[in-house]
C-alpha positions in Angstrom: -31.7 -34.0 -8.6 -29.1 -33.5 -6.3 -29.5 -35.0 -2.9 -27.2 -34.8 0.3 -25.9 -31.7 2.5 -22.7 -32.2 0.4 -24.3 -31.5 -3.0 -26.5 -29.1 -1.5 -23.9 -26.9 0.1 -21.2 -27.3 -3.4 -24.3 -26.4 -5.7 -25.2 -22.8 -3.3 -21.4 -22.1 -3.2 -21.5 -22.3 -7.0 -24.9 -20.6 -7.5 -23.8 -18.2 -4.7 -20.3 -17.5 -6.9 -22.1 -17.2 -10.3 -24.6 -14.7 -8.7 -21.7 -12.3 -7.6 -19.6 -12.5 -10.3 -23.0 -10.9 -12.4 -23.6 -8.3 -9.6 -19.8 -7.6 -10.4 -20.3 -7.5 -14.4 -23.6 -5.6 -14.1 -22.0 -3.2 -11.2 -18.8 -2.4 -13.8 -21.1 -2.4 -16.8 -22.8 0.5 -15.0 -20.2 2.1 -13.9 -18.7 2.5 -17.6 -21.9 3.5 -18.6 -22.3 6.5 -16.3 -18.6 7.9 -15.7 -17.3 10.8 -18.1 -15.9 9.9 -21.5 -12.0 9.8 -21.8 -10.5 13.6 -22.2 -7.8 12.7 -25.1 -10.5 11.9 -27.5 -12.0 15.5 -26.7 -9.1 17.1 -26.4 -8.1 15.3 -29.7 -11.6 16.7 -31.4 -10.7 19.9 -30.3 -7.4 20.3 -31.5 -9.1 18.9 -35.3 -11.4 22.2 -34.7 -8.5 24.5 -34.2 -6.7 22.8 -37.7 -10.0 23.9 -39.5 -9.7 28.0 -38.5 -7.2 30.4 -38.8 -8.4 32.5 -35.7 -5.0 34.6 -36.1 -5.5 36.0 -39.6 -9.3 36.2 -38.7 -8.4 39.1 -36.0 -5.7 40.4 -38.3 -8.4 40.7 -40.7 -11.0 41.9 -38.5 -8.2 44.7 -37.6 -7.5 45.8 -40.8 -11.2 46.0 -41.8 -11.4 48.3 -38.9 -8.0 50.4 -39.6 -9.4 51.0 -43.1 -12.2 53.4 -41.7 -11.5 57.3 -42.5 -13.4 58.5 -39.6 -11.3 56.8 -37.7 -7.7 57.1 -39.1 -6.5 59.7 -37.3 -7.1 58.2 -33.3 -4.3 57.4 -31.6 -4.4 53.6 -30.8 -4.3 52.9 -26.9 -4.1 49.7 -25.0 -6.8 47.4 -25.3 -9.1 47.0 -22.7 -8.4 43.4 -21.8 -7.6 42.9 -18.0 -7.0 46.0 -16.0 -8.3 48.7 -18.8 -11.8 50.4 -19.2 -13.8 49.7 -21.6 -15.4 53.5 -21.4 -12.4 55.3 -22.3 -11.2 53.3 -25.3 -11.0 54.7 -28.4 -13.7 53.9 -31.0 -10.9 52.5 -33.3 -10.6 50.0 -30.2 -14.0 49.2 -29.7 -14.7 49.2 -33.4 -11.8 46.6 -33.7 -13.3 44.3 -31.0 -16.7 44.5 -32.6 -15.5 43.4 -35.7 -13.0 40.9 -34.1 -16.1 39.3 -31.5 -18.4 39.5 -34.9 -15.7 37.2 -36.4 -15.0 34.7 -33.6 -18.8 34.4 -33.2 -19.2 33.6 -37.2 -16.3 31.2 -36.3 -17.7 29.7 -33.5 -20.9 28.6 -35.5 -19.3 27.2 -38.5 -16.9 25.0 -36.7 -20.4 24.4 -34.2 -18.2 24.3 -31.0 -17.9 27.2 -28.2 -15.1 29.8 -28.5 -13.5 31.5 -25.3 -10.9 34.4 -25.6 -9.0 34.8 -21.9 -5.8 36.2 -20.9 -4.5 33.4 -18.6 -1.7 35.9 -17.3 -4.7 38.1 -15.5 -7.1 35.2 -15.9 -9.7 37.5 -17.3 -12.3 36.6 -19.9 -12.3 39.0 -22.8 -15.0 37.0 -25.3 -17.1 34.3 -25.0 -18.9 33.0 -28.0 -21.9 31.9 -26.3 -22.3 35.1 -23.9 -22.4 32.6 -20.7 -19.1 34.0 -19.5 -18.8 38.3 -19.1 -16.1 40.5 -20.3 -13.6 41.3 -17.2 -14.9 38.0 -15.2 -12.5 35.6 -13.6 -11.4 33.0 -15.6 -11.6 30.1 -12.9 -10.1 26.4 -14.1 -7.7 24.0 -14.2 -5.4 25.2 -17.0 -2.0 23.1 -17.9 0.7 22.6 -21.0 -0.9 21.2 -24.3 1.7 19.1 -26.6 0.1 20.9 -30.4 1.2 18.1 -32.7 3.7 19.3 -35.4 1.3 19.7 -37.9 -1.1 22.5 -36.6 2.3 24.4 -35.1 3.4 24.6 -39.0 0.2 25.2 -40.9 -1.4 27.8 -38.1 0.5 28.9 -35.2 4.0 28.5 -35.8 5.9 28.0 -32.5 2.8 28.9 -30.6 2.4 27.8 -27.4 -0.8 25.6 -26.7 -3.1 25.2 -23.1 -5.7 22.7 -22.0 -7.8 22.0 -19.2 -11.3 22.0 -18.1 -13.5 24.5 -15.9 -17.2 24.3 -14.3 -20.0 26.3 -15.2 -23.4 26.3 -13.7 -22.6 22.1 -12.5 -21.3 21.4 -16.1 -17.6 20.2 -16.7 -16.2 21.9 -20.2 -13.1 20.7 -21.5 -10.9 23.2 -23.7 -7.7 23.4 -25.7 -6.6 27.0 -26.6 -3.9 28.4 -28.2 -1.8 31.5 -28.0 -2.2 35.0 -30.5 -0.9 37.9 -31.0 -3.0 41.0 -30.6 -3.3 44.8 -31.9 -0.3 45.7 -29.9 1.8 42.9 -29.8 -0.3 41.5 -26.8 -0.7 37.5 -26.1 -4.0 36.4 -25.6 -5.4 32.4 -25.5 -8.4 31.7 -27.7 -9.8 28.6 -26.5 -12.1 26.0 -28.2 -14.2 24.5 -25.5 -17.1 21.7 -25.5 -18.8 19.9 -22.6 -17.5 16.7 -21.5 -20.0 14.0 -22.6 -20.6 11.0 -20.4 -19.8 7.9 -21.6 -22.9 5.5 -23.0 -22.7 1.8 -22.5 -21.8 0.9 -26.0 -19.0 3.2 -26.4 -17.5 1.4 -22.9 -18.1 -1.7 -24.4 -16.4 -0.2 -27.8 -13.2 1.0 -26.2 -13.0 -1.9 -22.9 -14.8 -5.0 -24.1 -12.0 -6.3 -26.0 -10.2 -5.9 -23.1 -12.1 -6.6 -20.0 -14.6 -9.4 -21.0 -11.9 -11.3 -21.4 -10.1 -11.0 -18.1 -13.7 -11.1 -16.6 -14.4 -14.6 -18.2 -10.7 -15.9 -16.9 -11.3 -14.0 -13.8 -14.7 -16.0 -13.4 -13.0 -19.5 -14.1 -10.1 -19.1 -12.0 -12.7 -17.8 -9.2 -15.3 -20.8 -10.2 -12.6 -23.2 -9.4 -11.1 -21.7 -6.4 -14.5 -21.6 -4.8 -15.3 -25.5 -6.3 -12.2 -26.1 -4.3 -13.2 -24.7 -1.1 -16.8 -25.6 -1.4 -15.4 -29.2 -1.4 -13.6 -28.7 1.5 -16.1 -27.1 3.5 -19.1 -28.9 2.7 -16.8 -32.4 3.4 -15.7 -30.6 7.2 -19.4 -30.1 7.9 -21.4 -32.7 6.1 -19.0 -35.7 7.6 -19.7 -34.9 11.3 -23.4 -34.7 10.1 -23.2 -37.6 8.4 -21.6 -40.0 11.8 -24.6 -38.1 13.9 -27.1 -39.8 11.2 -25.5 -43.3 11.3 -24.9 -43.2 15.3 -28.9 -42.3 15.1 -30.1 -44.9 13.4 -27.8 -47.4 15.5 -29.4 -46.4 18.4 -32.7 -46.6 17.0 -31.4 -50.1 16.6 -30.9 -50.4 20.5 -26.7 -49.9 20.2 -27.3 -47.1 23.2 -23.1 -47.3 23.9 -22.2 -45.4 20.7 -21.2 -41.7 21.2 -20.4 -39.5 18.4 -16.5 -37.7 18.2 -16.6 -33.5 18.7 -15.4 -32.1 16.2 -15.5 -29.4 13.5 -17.4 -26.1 13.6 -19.0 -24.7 16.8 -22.6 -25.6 15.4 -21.5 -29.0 14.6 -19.8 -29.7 17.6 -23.0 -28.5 19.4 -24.9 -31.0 17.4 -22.5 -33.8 18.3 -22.6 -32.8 22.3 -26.9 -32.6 22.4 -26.8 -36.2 20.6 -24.5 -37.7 22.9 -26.4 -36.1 25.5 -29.4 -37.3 24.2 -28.2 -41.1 23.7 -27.2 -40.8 28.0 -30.6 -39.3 28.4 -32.2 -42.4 26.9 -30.0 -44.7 28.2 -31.0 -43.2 32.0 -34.5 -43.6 30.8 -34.4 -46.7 29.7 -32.6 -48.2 32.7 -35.5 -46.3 34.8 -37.9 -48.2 33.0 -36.0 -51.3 33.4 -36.2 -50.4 37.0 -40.0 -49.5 37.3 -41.0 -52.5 35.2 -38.4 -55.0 38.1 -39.7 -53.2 40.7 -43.7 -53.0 39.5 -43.7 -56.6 39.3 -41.9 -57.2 42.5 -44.8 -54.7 44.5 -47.4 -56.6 42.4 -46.2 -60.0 43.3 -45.4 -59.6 46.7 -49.2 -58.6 47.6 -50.3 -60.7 45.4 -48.6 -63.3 46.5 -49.7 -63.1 49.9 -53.8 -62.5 49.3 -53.8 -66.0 47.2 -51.6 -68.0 50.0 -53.8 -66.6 52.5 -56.7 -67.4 50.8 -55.8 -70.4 49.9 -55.1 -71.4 53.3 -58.7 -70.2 54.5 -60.1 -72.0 51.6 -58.1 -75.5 52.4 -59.3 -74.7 56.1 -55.4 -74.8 57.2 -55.3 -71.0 58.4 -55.3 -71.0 62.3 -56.8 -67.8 62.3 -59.3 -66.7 60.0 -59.7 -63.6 60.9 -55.8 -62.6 60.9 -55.5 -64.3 57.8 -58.6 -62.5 56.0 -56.6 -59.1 57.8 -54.0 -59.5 55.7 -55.7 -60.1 52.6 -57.2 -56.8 53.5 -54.2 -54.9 54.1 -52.3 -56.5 51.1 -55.2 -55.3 49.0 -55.1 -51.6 50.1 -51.8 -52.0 49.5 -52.6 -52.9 45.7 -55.3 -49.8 46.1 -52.8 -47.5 47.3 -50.2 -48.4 44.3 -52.9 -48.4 41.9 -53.8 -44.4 42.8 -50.3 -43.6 43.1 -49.5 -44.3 39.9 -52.7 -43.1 38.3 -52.0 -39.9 40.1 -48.2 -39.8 38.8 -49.1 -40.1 35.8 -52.0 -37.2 35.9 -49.3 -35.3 37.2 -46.9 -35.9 34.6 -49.3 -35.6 31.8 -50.5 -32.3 33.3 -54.4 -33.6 33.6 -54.1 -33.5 37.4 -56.4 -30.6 38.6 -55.4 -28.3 41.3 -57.6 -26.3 43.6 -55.3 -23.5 43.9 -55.5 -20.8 47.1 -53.4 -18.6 49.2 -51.1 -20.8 51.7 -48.9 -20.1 54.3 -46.8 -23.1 54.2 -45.4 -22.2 58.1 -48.4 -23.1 58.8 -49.1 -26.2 57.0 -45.9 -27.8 57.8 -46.1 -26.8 61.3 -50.0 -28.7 61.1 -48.4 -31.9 59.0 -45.3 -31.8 61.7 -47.5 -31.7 64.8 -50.0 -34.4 63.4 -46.7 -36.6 63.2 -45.0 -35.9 66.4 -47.0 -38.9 68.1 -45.1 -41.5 65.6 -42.1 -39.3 66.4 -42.8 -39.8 70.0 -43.5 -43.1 69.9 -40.4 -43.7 67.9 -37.7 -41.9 70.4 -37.1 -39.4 67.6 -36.9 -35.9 68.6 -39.2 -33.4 66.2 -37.9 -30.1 66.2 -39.9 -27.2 64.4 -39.1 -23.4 63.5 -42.0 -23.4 60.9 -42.8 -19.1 61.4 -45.4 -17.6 59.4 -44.7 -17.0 55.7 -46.1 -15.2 52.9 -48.6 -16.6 51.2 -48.0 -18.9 47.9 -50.7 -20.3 45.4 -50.9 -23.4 45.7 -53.4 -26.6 46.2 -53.2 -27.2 50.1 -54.2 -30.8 50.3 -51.2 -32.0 47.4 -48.6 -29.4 49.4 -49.7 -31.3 53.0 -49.3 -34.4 50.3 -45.5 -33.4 50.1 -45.1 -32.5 53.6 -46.7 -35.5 54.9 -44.2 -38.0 52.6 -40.8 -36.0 53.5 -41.4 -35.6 57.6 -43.0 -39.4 57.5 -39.9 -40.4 55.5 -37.3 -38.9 58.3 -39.2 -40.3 60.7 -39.3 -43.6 59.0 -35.4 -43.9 58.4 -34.1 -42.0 61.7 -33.1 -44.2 64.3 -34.1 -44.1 67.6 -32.7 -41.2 69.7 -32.0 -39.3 66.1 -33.4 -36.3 65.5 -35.7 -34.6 62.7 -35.9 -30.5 62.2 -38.2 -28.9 60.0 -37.8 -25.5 58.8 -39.3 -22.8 57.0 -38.1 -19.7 55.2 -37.4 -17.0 52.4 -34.8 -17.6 50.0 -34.4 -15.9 46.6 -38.1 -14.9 45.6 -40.0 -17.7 47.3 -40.7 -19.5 50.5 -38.3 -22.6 51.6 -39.1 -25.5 53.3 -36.3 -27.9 54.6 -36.4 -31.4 56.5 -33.3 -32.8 58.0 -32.9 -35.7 59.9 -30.2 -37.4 61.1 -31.0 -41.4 60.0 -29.8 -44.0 57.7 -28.6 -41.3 55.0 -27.8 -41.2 51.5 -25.1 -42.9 49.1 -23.6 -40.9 46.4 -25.0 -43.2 44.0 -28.5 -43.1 45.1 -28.4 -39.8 45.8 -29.4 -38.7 41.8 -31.8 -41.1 41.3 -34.1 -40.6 44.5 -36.8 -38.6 42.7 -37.0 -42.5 40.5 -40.3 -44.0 40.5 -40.1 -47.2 42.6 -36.3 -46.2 43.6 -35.4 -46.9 47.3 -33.0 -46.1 49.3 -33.9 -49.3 51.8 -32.9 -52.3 49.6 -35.0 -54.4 52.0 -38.2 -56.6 50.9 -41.3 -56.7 52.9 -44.9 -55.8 53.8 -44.0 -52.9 55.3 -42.3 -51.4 52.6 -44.0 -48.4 50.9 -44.3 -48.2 47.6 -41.4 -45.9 45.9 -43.5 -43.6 44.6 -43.9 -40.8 47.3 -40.7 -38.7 46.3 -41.7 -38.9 42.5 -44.7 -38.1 43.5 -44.1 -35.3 45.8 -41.2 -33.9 42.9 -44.2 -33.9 40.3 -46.3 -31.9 42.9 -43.8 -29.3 43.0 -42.6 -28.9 39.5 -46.8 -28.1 39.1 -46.8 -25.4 41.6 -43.2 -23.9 39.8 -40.9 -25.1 42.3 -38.0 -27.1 43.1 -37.5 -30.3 45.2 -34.2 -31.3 46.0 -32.1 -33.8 48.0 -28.9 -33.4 49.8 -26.9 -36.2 51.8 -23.3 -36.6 53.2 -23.2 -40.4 52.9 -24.3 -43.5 54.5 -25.4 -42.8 58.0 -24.5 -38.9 57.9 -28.7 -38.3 57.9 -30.6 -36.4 54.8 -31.5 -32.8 54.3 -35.5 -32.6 51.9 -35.6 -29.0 50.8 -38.6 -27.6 48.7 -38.9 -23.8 47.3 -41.8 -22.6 46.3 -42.5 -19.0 45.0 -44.3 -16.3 46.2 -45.2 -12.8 44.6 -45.2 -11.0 48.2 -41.7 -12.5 49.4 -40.1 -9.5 46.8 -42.6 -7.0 49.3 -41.4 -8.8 52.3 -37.7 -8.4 52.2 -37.8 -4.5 50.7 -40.3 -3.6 54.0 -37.3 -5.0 56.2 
């Protein structure tokens, strides 16, 4: 059983070659079987016909028979009808003669059992046609050309006769012919012509007359074809199978954990494609696993910090060395709302990312609902020296959930507060752009680097390197991405540098904006 891509692609090619060299056989085999049979081997039957009759001392006979008549010895002999005369004004010695001589060629034309035509090719008129098909007087319509009478016949019938062959259509049929040149009553030439159908060809006689020939160049044909295509398919299957082949060995080193080894692009444009999605794929899972190396560091950092603190607090209370209960017990608390907090965050991340998250969806107009979030925050602002500037107008409604959206809100205005100095300022924004409804928060704080900037959406990722109780716990931006992505929108983040401030902007769409902007 033949395994592999390589063995797989050589044995179609073959099958594939074998399979249109037998279309080809079968295609010619038909072909010989339904053209028309060679004309030289009629012709050739035709001419044996003419050997076999002596059609020139069968009219002279037939003249004679009719000369011999008393009643009609003393009629003057006029021209014969044949051409441009009329048959109603010849003589009955004439017509008598022509009986006769049609009465003859008719006798003739069933003991050889072949068709007999009588034309002057000068006028191209017929004058007899054995079978009747053809009229006196009617064109003669057909290819007509020189005949070669071999030696024989010329000496034994005709003498230096002159021959003709060719071929004419009647009523769809093709009839082949081969006539030969007389001398009539009065020294006229007319061409008596011996005609039969051309037969088609049947299978056996192609094989009869080609076989010998063609088989044999079909068979060396095949062979020399066979291994041409062996040939190729060697080379082709070896150009696509061996960039397949490094994709399967890079795949199972990474399965191993080698995440560094990239796969060369080469070869076909499918290939290559292959090769570009799996490097693509090893950086994807190389980013994911450094996120998870991240999430797992920074987990256990948020877990222990709290953690940390509850049982030396309560340590302290229980050793009776805390100076203050009651603070002490305080942070305890807060440490353990902390831990709650975390705990529903995550539990809600990972609703959202599963999709299992329900969503009480309704019309919103998210002018409103960030001016609402902004004005509940412009005390901390206050309190902060940070300027809160909004130019939140109405805007068409969205569906969406309104308690995860003011979820969103809250994080990114809370967030510029949080990292805008005192005296900065934060603007919020709202607005149409490209089908939807935009929301934008800039502030002018700590900024952005470049290389934090593409991993800010990160679970646990922050900006602030800084330990502490105070900290939040990283997961408000993932959070507030996974909220969006769920309504069909984007989040992004956009940052100058370090200390050049950060612009939040969220779009959301809306099936009336379209309305909106053709009414203005």
């Amino acid at each position: 059983m033949i395994s592999g891509i390589r063995g797989r692609l050589l044995l179609s090619y073959i099958i594939l070659l074998v399979v249109t060299v037998g279309i080809i056989g079968v295609a010619l085999l038909l072909i010989l079987n339904t053209r028309p049979a060679p004309e030289q081997q009629t012709y050739q039957r035709l001419v044996v016909l003419a050997l076999s009759a002596d059609t020139q001392q069968a009219i002279i006979d037939a003249a004679e028979a009719a000369s011999s008549s008393d009643e009609l010895d003393n009629l003057d002999i006029e021209p014969l009808p044949f051409g441009n005369g009329d048959p109603s004004n010849t003589p009955r010695f004439i017509r008598a003669t022509l009986e006769l001589i049609s009465r003859t060629l008719t006798n003739l034309a069933e003991s050889v059992d072949t068709r007999i035509i009588v034309a002057n090719m000068t006028d191209r008129v017929i004058i007899y046609d054995s079978s009747g098909a053809l009229p006196v007087g009617q064109p003669f319509v057909g290819d007509v050309q020189s005949y070669s009478i071999p030696l024989e016949l010329q000496r034994r019938r005709y003498g230096a006769s002159s021959a003709v062959a060719g071929r004419f259509i009647q009523a769809g049929q093709e009839w082949l012919f081969v006539g030969v040149d007389v001398l009539g009553l009065r020294g006229d030439t007319f061409t008596i012509a011996f005609t039969e159908p051309r037969p088609t060809q049947s299978l056996q006689d192609a094989l009869t007359e080609f076989g010998t020939e063609i088989l044999p160049l079909l068979a060396q044909a095949s062979l020399v074809g066979l291994l041409i295509a062996v040939i190729l398919a060697v080379l082709i299957t070896r150009s696509i199978a061996a960039p397949l082949q490094r994709v399967a060995k890079s795949a199972t080193e990474v399965a191993d954990g080698q995440l560094n080894v990239r796969v060369p692009v080469s070869g076909v444009k499918e290939v290559r494609d292959v090769a570009e999605a799996f490097n693509r794929l090893v950086d994807d899972v190389q980013g994911e696993q450094r996120s998870q190396q991240d999430f797992l560091a920074n987990v256990s950092h948020d877990l222990k910090t709290p953690l940390t603190s509850i049982q030396g607090y309560s340590q302290a209370i229980i050793d009776g060395a805390a100076p203050d209960t009651v603070k002490a017990a305080r942070i305890i608390y807060d440490e353990a709302a902390r831990l709650n907090r975390m705990v529903i965050e995550l539990t809600d991340l990972a609703r959202l990312q599963a999709g299992r998250l329900s969503m009480h969806m309704v019309a919103i107009d998210m002018g409103q609902l960030a001016g609402a979030i902004a004005g509940r925050l412009a005390i901390v602002a206050q309190d902060k020296g940070i300027t809160l500037t909004l130019n939140t107008p109405s805007m068409p409604p969205i569906a969406g959930d309104g308690d995860r959206l003011a979820q969103v809100m809250d994080n990114l205005i809370s967030n510029a507060i949080k990292f805008t100095p005192s005296g900065g300022e934060v603007i919020v924004r709202t607005g149409l752009h490209n089908g939807g409804v935009e929301v934008s928060v800039q502030d002018s704080g700590i900024g952005i680097s470049p290389g934090d900037l593409p991993r800010i959406f990160e679970r646990f990722y922050q900006v602030d390197k800084a330990r502490g109780p105070r900290r939040g716990t990283g997961l408000g931006l993932a959070i507030a991405q996974e909220i969006v992505q769920a309504h069909g929108g984007t989040i992004t983040a956009d940052s100058a540098g370090v200390k050049q401030g950060a612009t939040f902007t969220v779009w959301l769409p809306s099936p009336q904006v379209g309305t909106v902007m053709r009414r203005r």
